[in-house]
LOLO-293958 format. One record per residue (C-alpha): residue in three letters; x, y, z. Coordinates in steps of 0.1 Angstrom, whole numbers, plus 5000, padded with zeros to 4 digits. Layout:
BEGIN
alaXYZ;...
This chain:
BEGIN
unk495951334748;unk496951654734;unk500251724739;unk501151914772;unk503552194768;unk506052234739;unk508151954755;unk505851684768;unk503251404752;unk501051274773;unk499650934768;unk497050694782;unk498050334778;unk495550054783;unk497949774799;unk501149824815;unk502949564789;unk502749844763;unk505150034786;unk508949944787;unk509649764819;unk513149984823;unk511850294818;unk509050264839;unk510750124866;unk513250444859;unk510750634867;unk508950434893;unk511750314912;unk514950494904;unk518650394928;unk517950694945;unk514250624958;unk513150384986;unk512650144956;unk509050034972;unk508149724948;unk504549784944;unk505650084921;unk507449814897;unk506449714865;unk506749324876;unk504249404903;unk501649624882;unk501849334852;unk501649054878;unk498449194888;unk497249244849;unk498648914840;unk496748714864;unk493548854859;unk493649034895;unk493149374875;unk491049424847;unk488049524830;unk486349194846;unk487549284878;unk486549634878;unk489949804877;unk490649864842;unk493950024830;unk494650324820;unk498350424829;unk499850744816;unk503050804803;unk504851134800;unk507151154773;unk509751404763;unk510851544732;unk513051224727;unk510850974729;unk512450884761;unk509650824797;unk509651114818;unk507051024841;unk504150744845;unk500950694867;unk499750384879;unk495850454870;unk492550274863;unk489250354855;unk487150214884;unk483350084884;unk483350044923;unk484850164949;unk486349804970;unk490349744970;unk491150084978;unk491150135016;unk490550505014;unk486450475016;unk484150674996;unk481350464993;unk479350765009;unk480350984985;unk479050774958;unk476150704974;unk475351094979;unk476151184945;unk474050894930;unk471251034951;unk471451354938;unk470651234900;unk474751184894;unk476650924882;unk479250864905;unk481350524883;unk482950484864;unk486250734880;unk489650744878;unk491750604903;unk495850674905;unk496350384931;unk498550004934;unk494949804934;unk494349604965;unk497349764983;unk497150015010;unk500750135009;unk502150475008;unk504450554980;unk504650824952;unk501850824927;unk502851084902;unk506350874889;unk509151094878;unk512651084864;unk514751224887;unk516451534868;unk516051914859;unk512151814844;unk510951704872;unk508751894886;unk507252014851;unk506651694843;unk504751614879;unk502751964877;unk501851794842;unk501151444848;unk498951584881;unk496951814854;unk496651554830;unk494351334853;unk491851614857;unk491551674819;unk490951274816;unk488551324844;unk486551604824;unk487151494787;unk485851164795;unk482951284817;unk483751104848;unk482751214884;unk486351194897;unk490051114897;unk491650964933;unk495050984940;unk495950754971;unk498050704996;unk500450934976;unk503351084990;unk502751425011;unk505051584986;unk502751504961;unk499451564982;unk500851914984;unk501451934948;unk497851814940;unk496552044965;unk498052364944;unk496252174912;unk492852174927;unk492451864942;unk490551804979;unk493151685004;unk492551405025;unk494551255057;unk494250935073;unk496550725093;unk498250375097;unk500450205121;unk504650155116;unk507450065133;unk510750285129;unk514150085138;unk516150305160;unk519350135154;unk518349845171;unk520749555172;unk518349275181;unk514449205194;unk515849235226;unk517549585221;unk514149725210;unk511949555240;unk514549725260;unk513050085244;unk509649975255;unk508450045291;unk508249705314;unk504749595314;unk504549605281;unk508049455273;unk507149195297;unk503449135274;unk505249065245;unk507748815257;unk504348655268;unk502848645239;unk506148505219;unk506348235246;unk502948095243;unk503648065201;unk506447865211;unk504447675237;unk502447505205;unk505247335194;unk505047615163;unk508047735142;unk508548055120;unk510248075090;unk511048395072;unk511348255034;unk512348485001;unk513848354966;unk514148004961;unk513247914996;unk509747934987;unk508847634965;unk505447574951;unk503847394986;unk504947725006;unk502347924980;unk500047634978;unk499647645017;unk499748045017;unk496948084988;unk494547845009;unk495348085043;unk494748355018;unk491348255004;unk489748145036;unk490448465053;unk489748685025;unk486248475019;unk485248585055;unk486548945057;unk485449045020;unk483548805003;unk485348704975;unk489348794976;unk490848984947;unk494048824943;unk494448474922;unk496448214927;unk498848304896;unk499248664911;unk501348464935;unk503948254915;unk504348544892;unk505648774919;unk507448474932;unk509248424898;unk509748794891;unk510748944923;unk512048674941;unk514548874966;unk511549134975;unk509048854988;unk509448745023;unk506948485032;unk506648455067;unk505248045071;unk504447915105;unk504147495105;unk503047295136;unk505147025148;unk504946785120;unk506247035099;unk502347095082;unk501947515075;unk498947645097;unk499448025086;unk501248265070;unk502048685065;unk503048755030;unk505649095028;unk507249275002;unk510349445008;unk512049764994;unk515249945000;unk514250085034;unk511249915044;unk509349625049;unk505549615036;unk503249405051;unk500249265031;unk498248965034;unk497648685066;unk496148425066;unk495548135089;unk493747775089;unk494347675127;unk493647925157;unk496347955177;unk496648295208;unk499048525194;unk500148385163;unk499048665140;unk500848915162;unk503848655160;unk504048595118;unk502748955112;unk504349195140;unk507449075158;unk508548805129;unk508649155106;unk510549355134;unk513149075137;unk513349055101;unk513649445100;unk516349495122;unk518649205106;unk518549355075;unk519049685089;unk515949865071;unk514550135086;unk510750065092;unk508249835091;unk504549965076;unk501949745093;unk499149885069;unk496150025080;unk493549975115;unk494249795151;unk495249995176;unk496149695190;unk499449765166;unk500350035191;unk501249825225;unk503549615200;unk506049915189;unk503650025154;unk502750375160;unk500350605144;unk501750755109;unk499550975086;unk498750895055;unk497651115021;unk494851114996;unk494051374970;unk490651384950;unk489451604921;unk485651634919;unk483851704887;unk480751864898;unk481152234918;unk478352204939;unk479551814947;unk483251954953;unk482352214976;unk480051945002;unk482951685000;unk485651985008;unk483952075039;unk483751745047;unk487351655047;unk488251995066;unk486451875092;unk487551455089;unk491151625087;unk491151785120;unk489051495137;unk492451265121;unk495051465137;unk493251515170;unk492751095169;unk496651075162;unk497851285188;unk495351095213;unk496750785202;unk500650865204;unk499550905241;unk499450545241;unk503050475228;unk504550155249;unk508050295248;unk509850455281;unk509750775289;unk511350975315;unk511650775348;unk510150465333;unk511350115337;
């Protein structure tokens, strides 16, 4: 691409492996941020390297890289060019569908995104320092004139930060809002100390639910480093595949995705195993941890136990959480059922640049209205917090 201002190049770079692991990761995940790992380079080439992202797999990439007068990275985007619409948990299959009826061609479109991973974080990746928001307004500008240069429907920026949904907003891109479910550590100095936040029938629910997983003679392990040896991923890929089979069809993520971001960062997995009494696994929660918080990801199961997945993927996070003193756990997407366990309802941000005027206008009346139907649904929802208020038990 042309270059973008007298100080900045803008590039598109069909692999992350062309791109410097320490400058991205300067830019992605600086001392100063939250240093969420799906933003790092080992993340984003685990996915290429094992085949979980590519042409093949419909997610091809197309990163871009701002860089300044010195050669050095100023910015980066974690983008693809997208021939469907699945691994991105911020659903516009009806879009497609309406614009395909209309005589368009709705894919291939851009999509600024970590694929199969529905966590917030910063999209538009910049260098902390006296460029940075030139080099944001840039990079942000920069995916429209891919989007139009290229003749593509769309660019999708998602679950970016609200920061930068502002930011997009100013560029011309359609704002969306949508939710998910965390849980913010007050200071808490055990699982106890947090129950004791929580009013008493529902304190008194959990303990009930944690009791009956120890009833089956089950046992939880939180594993990260070189605690998890190759039967620990073994046992997690098969929970992994027989869930994924039944909720989506075919899962996305191959069993080499795994061991690489075992091998590469080994202190930001924690692999939450459960084992029956003879010490065989029979499910597992797979998280990723940053600075501040704790990401979960994927569950899976291959015996049905009551309560277990709230067990490995709710309360074996919080305990996890408040040990290591970080500050929240983000529980991802659906369930209110998350909500009577301590996860309450957080927005989330999307922004979207349409091609087509006509197409631009429809889907920005749309999401007016979606938007105020989403903050309506979250205030209804905080109504349902568990924790005590005045004059509670």
């Amino acid at each position: 691409m042309p270059d973008s201002g007298d100080q900045l190049t803008i590039r598109v770079n069909d692999g992350i492996a062309s791109i410097d692991a320490g400058a991205w990761d300067s830019c992605a995940v600086p001392p100063e941020s939250d240093g969420n790992p799906f933003l790092s380079h080992a993340f984003l080439l685990a996915l290429e390297e094992s085949g979980s992202v590519g042409a093949r797999a419909g997610w091809r990439p197309q990163h871009l890289t701002a860089i300044g007068p010195d050669g050095v990275l100023l910015g980066c985007v974690p983008l693809y060019l997208k021939s469907h619409s699945q691994g991105e948990y911020v659903f516009d299959h009806g879009w497609a569908d309406a614009f395909e009826r209309a005589g368009g061609q709705y894919y291939p479109k851009l999509q600024a995104a970590v694929p199969f991973t529905p966590v917030p974080g910063r999209r538009l990746l910049v260098r902390p320092g006296p460029l940075a928001d030139q080099v944001a307004d840039a990079l942000g500008a920069a995916l429209t004139e891919l989007t139009q240069s290229n003749e593509l429907s769309s660019a999708h920026v998602t679950f970016c930060s609200e920061e930068e949904w502002e930011r997009l907003g100013r560029l011309g891109f359609l704002q969306r809002l949508g939710q998910q479910y965390h849980w913010h550590n007050e200071g808490y100095a055990s699982f106890d100390d947090f129950l004791g936040a929580l009013n008493s029938r529902k304190r008194k629910a959990i303990r009930k639910e944690r009791e009956a997983v120890k009833r089956e003679g089950l046992t939880l392990q939180a594993l990260s480093g070189d605690q998890i040896e190759p039967r620990h991923w073994d046992a997690f890929f098969a929970f992994y595949m027989d869930t994924g089979s039944r909720k989506w069809g075919r899962p996305y993520l191959t069993r080499q995705f795994f061991d690489l971001i075992g091998q590469r960062l080994p202190e930001a997995v924690v692999l939450m195993i459960a084992e029956d009494a003879s010490g065989r696994p029979v499910a597992g929660a797979l998280n990723l941890k940053g600075r501040e918080a704790l990401y979960g990801r994927n569950w899976g199961c291959i015996e049905d136990y009551r309560f277990l997945h709230f067990e490995a993927c709710y309360y074996q996070a919080i305990d996890y959480a408040i040990a290591h003193g970080l500050k929240r756990v983000e529980a991802g997407a659906q369930g209110e059922h998350k909500i009577q366990r301590g996860y309450l309802p957080t927005p989330t941000y999307s922004a979207h640049w349409i091609a087509n005027r006509s197409f631009r206008t429809a889907v920005d009346d749309y999401l007016k209205r979606e938007r105020a139907a989403m903050l309506e649904q979250m205030a209804d929802l905080a109504t349902l917090s568990p924790f005590r208020k005045a004059g509670d038990n």
